[in-house]
C-alpha positions in Angstrom: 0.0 0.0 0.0 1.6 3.3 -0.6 0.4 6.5 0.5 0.7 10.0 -1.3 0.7 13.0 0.7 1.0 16.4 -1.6 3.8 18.2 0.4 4.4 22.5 0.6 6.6 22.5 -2.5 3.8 20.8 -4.7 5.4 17.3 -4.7 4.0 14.0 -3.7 5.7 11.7 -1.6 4.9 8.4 -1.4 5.1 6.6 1.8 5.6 3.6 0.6 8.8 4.1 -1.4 10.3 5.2 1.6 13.1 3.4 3.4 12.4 3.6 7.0 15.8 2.9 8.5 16.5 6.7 6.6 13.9 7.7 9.3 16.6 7.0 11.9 19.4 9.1 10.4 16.4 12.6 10.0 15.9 12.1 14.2 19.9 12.0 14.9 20.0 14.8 12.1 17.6 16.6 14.1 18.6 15.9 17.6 22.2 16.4 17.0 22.4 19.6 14.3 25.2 18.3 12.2 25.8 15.5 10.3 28.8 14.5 11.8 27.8 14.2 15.0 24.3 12.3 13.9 26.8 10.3 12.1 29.0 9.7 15.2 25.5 9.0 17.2 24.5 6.3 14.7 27.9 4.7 14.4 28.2 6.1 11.1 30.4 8.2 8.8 29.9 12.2 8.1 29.4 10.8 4.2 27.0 7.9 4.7 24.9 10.1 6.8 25.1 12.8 4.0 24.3 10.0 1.5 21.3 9.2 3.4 20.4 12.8 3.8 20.1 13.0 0.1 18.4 10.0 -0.7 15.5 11.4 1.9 15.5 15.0 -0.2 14.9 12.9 -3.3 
């Protein structure tokens, strides 16, 4: 089942094409500021953590 949700920018995002361990890395991200120190929270390097980052932007 995938759900679209029409988001501010005009695009849809489909739930259900999302890859919920990304989810993970956006709270770290969030709690922490930078991506190094999400990464370092995670057990993960600055650039996996970026990769991830960009795979959530689409």
């Amino acid at each position: 089942m995938t759900t679209k949700i029409k988001g501010g920018s005009g695009r849809q995002f489909a739930f259900g094409s999302i890859d919920l361990n990304l989810i993970k890395v956006l709270y770290a991200l969030a709690i922490k500021g930078n991506v190094t120190e999400a990464g370092n929270v995670l057990g993960l390097s600055q650039p996996t953590v970026s990769h991830a980052l960009k795979r959530l932007n689409g």
